[in-house]
mmCIF file of the N, C-alpha and C atoms, coordinates in Angstrom:
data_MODEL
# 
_entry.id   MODEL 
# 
loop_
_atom_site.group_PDB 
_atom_site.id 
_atom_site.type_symbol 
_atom_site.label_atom_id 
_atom_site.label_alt_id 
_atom_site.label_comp_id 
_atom_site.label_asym_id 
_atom_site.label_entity_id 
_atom_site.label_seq_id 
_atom_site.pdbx_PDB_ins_code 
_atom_site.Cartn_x 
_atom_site.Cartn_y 
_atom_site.Cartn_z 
_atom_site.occupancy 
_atom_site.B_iso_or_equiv 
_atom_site.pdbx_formal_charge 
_atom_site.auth_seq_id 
_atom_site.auth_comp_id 
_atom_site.auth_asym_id 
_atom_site.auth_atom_id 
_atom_site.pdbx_PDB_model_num 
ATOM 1   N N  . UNK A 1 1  ? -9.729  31.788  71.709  1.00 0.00 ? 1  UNK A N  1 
ATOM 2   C CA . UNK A 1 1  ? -10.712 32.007  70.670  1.00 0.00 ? 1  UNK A CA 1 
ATOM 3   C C  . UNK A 1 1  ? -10.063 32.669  69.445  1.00 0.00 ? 1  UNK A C  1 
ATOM 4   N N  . UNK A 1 2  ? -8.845  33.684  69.526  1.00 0.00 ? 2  UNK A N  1 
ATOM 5   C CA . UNK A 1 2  ? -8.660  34.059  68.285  1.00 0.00 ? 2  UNK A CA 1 
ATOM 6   C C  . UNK A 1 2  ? -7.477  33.550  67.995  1.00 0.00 ? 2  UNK A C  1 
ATOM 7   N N  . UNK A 1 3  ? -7.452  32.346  68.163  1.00 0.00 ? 3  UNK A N  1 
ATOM 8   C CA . UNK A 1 3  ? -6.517  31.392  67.713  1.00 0.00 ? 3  UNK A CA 1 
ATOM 9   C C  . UNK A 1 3  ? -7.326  30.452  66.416  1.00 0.00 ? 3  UNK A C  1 
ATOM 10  N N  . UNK A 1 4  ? -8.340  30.101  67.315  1.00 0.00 ? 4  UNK A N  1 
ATOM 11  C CA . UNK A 1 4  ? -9.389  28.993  66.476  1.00 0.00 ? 4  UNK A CA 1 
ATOM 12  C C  . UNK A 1 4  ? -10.128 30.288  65.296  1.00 0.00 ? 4  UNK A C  1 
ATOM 13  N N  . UNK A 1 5  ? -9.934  31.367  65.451  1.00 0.00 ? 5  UNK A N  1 
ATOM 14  C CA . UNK A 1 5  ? -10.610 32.458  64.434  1.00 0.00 ? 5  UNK A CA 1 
ATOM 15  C C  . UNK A 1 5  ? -9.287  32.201  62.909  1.00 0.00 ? 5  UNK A C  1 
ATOM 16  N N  . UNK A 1 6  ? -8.057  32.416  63.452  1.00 0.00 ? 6  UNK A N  1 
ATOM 17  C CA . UNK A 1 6  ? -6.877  32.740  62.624  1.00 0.00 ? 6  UNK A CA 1 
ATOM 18  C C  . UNK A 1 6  ? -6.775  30.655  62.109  1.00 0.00 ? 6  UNK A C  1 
ATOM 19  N N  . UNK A 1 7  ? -7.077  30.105  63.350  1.00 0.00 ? 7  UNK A N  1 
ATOM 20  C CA . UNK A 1 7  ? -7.033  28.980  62.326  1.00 0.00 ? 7  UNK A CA 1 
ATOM 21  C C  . UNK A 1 7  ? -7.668  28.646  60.961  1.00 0.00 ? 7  UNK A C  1 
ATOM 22  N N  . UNK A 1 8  ? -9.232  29.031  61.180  1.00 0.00 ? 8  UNK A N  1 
ATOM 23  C CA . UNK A 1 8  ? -10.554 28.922  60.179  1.00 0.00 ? 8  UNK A CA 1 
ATOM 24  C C  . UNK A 1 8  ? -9.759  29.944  59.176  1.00 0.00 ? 8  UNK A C  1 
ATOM 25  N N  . UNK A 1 9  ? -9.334  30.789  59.089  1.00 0.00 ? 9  UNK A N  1 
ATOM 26  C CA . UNK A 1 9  ? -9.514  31.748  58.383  1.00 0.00 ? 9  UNK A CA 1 
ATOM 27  C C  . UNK A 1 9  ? -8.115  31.182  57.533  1.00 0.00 ? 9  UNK A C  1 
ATOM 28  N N  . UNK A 1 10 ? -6.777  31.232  57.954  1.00 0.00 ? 10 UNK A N  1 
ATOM 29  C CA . UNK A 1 10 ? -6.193  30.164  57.041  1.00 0.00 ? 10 UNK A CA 1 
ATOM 30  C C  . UNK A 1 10 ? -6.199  29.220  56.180  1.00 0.00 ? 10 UNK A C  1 
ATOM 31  N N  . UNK A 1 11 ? -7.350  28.639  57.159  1.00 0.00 ? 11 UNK A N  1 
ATOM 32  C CA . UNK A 1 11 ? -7.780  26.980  56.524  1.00 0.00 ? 11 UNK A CA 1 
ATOM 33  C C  . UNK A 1 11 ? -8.628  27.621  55.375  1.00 0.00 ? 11 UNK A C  1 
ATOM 34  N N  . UNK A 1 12 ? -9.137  28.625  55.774  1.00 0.00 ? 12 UNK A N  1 
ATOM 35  C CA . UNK A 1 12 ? -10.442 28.692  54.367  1.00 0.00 ? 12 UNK A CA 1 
ATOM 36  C C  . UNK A 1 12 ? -9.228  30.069  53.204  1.00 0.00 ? 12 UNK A C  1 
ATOM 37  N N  . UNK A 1 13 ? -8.585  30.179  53.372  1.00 0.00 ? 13 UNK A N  1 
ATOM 38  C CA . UNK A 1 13 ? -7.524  30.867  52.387  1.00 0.00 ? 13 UNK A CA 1 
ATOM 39  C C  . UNK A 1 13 ? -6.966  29.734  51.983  1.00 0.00 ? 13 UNK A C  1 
ATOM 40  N N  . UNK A 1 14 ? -6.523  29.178  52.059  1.00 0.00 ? 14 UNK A N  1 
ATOM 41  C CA . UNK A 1 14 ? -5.403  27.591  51.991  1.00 0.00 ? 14 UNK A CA 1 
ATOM 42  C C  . UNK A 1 14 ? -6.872  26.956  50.876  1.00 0.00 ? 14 UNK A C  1 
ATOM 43  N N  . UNK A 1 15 ? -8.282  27.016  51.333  1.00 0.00 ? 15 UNK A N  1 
ATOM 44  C CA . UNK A 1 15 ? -8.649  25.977  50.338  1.00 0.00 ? 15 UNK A CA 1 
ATOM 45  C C  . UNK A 1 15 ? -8.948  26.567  49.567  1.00 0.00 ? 15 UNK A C  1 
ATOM 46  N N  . UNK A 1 16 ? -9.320  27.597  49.781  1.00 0.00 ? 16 UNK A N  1 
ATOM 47  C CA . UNK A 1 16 ? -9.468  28.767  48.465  1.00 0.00 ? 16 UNK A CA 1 
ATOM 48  C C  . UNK A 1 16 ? -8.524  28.620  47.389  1.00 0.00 ? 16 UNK A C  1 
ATOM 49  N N  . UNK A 1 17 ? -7.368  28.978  48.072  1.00 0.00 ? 17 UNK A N  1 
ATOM 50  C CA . UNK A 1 17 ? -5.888  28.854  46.982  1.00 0.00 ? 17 UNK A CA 1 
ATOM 51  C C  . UNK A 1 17 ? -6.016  27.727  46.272  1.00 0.00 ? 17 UNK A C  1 
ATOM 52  N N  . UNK A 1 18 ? -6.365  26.476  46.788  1.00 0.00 ? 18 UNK A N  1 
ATOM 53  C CA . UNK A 1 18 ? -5.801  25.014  46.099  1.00 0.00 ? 18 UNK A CA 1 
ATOM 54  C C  . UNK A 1 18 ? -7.145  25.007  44.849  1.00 0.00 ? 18 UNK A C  1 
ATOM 55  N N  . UNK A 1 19 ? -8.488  25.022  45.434  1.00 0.00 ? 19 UNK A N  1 
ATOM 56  C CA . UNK A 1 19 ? -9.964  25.547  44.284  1.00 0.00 ? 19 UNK A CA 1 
ATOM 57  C C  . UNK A 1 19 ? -9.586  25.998  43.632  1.00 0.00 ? 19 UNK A C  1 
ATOM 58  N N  . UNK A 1 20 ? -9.042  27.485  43.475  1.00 0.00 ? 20 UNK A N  1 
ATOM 59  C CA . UNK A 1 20 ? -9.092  28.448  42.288  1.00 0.00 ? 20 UNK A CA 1 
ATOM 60  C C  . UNK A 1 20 ? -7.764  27.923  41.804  1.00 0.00 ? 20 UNK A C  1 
ATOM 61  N N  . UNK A 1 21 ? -6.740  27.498  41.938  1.00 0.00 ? 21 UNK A N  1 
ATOM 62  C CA . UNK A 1 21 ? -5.620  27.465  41.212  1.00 0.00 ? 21 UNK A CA 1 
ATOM 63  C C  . UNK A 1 21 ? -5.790  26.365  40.419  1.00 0.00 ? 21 UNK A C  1 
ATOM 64  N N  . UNK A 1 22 ? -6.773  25.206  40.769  1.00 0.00 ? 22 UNK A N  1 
ATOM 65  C CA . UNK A 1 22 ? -6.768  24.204  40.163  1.00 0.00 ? 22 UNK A CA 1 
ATOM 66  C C  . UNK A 1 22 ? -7.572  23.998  38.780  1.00 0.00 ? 22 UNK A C  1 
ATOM 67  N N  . UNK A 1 23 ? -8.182  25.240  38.712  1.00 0.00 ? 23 UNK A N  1 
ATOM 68  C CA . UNK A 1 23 ? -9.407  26.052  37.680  1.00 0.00 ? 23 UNK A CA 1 
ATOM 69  C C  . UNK A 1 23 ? -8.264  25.731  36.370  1.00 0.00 ? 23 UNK A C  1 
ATOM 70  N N  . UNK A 1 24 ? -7.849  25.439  35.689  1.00 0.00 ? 24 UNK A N  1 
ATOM 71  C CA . UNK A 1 24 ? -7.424  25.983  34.981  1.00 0.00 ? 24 UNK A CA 1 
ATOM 72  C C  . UNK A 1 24 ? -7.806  25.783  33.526  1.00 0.00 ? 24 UNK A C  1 
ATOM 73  N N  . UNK A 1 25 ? -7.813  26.693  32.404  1.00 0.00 ? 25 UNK A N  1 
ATOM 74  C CA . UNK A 1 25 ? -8.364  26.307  30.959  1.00 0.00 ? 25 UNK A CA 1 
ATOM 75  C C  . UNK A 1 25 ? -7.100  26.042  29.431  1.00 0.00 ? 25 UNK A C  1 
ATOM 76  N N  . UNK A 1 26 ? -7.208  25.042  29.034  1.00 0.00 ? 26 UNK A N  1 
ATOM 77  C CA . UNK A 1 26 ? -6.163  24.557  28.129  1.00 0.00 ? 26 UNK A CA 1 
ATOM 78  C C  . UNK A 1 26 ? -6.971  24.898  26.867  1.00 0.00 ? 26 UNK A C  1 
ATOM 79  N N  . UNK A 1 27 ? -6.468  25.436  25.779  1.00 0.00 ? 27 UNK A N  1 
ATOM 80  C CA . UNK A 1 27 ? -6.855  25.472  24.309  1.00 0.00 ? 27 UNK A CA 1 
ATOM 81  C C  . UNK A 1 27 ? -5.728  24.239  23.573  1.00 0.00 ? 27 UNK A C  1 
ATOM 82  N N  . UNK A 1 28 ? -6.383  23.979  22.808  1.00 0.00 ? 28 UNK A N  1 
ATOM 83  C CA . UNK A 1 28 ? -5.364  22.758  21.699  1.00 0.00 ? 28 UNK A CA 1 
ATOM 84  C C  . UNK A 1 28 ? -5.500  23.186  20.147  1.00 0.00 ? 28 UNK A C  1 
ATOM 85  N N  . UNK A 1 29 ? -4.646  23.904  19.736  1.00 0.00 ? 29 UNK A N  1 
ATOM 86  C CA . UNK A 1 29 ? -5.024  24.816  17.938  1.00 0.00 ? 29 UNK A CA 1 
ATOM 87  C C  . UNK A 1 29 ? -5.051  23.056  17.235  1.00 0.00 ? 29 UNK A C  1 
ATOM 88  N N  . UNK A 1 30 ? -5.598  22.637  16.652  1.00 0.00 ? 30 UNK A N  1 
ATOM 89  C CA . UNK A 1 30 ? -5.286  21.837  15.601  1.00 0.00 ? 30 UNK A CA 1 
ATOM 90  C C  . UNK A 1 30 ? -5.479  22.569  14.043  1.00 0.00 ? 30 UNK A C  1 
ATOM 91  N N  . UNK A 1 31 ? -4.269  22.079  13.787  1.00 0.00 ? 31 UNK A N  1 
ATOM 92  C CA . UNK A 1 31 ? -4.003  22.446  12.700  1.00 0.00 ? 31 UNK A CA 1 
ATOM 93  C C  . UNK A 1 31 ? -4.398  21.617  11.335  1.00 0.00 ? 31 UNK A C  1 
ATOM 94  N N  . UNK A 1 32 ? -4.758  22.133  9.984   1.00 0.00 ? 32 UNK A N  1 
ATOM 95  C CA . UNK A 1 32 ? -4.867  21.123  9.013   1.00 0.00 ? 32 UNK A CA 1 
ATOM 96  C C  . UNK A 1 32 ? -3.749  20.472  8.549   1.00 0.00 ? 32 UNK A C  1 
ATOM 97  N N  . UNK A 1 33 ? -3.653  19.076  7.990   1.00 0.00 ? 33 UNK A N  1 
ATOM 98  C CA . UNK A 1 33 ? -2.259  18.137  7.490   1.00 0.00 ? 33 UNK A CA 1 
ATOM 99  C C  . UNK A 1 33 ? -2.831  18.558  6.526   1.00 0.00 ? 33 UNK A C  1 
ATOM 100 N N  . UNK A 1 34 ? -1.449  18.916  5.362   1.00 0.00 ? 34 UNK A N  1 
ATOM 101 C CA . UNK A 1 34 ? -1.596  18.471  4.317   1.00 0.00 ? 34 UNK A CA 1 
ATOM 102 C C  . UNK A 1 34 ? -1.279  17.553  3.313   1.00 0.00 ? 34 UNK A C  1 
ATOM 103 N N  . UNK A 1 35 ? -1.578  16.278  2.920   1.00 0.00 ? 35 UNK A N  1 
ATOM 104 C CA . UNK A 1 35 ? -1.674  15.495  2.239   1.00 0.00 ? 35 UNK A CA 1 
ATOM 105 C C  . UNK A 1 35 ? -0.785  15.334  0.591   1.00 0.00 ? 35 UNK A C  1 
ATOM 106 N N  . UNK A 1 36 ? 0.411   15.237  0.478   1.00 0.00 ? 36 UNK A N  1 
ATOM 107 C CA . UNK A 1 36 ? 0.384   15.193  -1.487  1.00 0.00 ? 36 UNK A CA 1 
ATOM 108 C C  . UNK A 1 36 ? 0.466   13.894  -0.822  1.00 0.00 ? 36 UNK A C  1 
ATOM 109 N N  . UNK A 1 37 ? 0.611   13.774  -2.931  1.00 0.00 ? 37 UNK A N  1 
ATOM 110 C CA . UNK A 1 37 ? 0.683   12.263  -3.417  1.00 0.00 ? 37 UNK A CA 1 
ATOM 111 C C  . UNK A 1 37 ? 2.256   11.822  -3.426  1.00 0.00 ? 37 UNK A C  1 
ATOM 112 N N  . UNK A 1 38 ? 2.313   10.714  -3.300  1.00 0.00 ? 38 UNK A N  1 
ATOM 113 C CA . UNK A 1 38 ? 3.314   10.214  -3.810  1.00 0.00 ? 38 UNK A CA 1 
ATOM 114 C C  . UNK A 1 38 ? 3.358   9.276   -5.044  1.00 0.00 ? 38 UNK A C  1 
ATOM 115 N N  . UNK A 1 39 ? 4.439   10.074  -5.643  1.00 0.00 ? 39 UNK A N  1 
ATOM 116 C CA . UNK A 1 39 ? 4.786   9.116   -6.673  1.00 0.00 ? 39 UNK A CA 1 
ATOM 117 C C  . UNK A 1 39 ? 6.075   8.033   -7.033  1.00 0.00 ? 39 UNK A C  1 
ATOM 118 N N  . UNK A 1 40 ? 5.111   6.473   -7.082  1.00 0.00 ? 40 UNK A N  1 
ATOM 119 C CA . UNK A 1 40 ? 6.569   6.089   -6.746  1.00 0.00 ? 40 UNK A CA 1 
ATOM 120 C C  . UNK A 1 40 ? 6.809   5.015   -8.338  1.00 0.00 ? 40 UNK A C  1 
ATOM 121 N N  . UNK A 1 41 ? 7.729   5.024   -8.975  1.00 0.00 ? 41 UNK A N  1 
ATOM 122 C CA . UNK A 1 41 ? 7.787   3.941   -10.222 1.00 0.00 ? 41 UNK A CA 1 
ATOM 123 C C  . UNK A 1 41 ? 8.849   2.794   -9.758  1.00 0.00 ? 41 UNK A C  1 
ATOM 124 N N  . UNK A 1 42 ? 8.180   1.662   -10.380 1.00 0.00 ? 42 UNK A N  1 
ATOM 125 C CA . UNK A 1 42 ? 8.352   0.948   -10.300 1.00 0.00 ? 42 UNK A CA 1 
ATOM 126 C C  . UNK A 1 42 ? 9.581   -0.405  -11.035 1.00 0.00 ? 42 UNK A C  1 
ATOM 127 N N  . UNK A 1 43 ? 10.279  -0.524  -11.365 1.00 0.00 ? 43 UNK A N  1 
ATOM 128 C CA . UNK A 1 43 ? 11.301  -1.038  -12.358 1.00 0.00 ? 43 UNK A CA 1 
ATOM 129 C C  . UNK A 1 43 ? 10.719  -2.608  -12.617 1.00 0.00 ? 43 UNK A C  1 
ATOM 130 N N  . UNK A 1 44 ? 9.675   -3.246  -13.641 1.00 0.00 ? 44 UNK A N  1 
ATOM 131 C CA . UNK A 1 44 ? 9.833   -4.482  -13.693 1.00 0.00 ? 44 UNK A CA 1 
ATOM 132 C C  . UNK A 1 44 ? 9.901   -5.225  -14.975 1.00 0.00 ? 44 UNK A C  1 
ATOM 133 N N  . UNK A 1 45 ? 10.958  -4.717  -15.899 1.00 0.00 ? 45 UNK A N  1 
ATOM 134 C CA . UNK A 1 45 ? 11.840  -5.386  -16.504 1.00 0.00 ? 45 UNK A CA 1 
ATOM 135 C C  . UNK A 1 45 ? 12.312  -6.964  -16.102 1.00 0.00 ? 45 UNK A C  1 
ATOM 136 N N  . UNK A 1 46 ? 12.723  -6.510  -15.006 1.00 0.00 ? 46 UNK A N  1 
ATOM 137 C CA . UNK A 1 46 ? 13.368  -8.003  -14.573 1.00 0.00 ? 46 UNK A CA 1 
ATOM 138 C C  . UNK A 1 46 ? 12.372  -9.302  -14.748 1.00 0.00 ? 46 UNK A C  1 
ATOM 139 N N  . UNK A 1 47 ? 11.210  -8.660  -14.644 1.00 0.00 ? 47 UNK A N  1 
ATOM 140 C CA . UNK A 1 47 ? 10.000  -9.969  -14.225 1.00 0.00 ? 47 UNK A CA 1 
ATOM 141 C C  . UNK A 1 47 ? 9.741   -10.300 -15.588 1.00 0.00 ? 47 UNK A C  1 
ATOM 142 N N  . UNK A 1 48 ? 9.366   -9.213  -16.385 1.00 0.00 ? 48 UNK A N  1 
ATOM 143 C CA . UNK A 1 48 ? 9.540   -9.218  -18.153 1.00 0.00 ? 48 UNK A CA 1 
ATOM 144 C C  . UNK A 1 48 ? 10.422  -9.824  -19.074 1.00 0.00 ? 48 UNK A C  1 
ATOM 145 N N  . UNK A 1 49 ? 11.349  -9.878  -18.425 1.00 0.00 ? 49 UNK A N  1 
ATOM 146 C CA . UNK A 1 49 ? 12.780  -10.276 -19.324 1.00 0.00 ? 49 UNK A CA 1 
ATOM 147 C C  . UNK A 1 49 ? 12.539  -12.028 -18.780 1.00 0.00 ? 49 UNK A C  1 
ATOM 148 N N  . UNK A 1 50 ? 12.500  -11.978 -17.500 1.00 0.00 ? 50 UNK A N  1 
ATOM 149 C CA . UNK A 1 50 ? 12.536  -13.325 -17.114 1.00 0.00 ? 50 UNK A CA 1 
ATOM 150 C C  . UNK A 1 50 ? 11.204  -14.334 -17.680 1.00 0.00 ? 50 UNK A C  1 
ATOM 151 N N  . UNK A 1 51 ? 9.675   -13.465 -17.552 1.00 0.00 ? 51 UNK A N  1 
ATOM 152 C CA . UNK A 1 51 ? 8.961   -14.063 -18.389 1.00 0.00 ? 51 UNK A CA 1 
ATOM 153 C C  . UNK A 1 51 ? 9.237   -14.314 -20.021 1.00 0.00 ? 51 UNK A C  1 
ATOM 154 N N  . UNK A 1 52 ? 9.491   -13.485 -20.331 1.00 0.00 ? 52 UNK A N  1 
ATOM 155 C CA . UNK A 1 52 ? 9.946   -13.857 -21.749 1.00 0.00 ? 52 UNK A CA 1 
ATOM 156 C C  . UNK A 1 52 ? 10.861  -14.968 -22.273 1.00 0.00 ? 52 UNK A C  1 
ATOM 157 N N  . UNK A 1 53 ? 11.891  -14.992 -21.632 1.00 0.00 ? 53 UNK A N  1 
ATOM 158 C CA . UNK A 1 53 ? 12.923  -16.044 -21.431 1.00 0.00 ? 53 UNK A CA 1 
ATOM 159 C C  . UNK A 1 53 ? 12.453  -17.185 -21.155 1.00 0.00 ? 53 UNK A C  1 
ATOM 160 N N  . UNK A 1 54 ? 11.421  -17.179 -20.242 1.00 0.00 ? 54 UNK A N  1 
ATOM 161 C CA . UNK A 1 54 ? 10.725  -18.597 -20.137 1.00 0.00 ? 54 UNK A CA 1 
ATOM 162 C C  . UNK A 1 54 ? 9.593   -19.294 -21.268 1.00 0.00 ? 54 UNK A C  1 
ATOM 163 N N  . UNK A 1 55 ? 9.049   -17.901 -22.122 1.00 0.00 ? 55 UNK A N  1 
ATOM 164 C CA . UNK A 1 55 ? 8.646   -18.076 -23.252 1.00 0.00 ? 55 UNK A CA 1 
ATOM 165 C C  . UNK A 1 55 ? 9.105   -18.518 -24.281 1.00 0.00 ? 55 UNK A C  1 
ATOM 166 N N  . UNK A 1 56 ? 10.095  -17.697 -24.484 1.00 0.00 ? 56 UNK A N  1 
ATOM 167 C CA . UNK A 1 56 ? 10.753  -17.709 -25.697 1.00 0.00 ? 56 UNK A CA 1 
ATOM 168 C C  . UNK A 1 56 ? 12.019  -18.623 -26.143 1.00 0.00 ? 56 UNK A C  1 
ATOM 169 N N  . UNK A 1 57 ? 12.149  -19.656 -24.330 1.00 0.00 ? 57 UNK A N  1 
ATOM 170 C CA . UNK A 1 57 ? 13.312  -20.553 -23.983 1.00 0.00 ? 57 UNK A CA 1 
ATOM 171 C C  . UNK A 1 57 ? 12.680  -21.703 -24.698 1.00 0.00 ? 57 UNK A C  1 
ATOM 172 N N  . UNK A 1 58 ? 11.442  -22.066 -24.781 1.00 0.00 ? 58 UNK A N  1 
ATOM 173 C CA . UNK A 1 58 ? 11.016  -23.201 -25.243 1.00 0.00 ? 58 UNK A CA 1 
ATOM 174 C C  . UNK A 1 58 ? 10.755  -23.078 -26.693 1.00 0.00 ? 58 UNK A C  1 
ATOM 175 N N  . UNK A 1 59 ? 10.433  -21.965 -27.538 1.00 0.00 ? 59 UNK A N  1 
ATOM 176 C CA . UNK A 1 59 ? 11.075  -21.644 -28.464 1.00 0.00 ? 59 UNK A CA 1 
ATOM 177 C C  . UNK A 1 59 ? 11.952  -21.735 -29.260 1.00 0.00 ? 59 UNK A C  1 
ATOM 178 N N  . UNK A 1 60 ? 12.876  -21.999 -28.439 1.00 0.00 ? 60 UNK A N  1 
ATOM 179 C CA . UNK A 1 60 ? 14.860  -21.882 -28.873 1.00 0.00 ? 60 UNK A CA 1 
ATOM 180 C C  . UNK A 1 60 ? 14.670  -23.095 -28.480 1.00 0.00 ? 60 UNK A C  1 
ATOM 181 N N  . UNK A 1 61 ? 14.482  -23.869 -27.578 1.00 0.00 ? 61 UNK A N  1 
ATOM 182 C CA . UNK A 1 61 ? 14.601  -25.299 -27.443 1.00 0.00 ? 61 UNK A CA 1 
ATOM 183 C C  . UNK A 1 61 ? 14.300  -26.237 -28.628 1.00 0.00 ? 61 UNK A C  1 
ATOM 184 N N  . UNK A 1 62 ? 13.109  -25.647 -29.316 1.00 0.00 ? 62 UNK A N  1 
ATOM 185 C CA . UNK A 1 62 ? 12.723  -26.304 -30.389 1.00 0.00 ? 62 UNK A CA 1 
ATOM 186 C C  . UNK A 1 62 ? 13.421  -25.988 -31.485 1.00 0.00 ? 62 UNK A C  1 
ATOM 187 N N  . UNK A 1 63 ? 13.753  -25.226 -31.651 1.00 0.00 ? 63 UNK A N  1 
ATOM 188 C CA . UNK A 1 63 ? 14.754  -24.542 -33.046 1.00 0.00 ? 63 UNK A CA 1 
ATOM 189 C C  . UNK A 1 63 ? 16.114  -25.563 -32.936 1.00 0.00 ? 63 UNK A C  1 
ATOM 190 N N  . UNK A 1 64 ? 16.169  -25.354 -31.841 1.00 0.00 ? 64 UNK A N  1 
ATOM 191 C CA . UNK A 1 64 ? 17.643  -25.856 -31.751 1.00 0.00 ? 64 UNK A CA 1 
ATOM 192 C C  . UNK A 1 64 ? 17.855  -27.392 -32.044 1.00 0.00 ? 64 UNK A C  1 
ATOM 193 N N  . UNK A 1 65 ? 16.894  -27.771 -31.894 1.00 0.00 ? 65 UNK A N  1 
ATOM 194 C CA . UNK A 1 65 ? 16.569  -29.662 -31.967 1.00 0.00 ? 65 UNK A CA 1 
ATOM 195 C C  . UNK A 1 65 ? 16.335  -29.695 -33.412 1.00 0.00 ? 65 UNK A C  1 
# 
């Protein structure tokens, strides 16, 4: 009999332990992002120069004739 006493009484420490340990509470801080702008420029000359050239090619085509 105080075998089957020391058994129960283990068994109910043992589930005790695994219950309460498994309790556990997590916090998560989130923090605010902060956001700038970006600034980005752009180079389009090239598209300018090339439109123009295509303008101003038929232009010169005619001059030249």
């Amino acid at each position: 009999m105080n075998l089957f006493k020391s058994t129960i009484v283990y068994s109910f420490i043992l589930t005790a332990t695994l219950i309460f340990s498994s309790c556990t509470k997590h916090e998560v801080e989130v923090k605010p992002v902060e956001i700038k702008p970006i600034h980005i420029t752009i180079d389009i000359n090239i598209k300018v120069d090339r439109a123009l050239d295509d303008f101003f090619g038929d232009l010169d085509d005619v001059q030249a004739e």
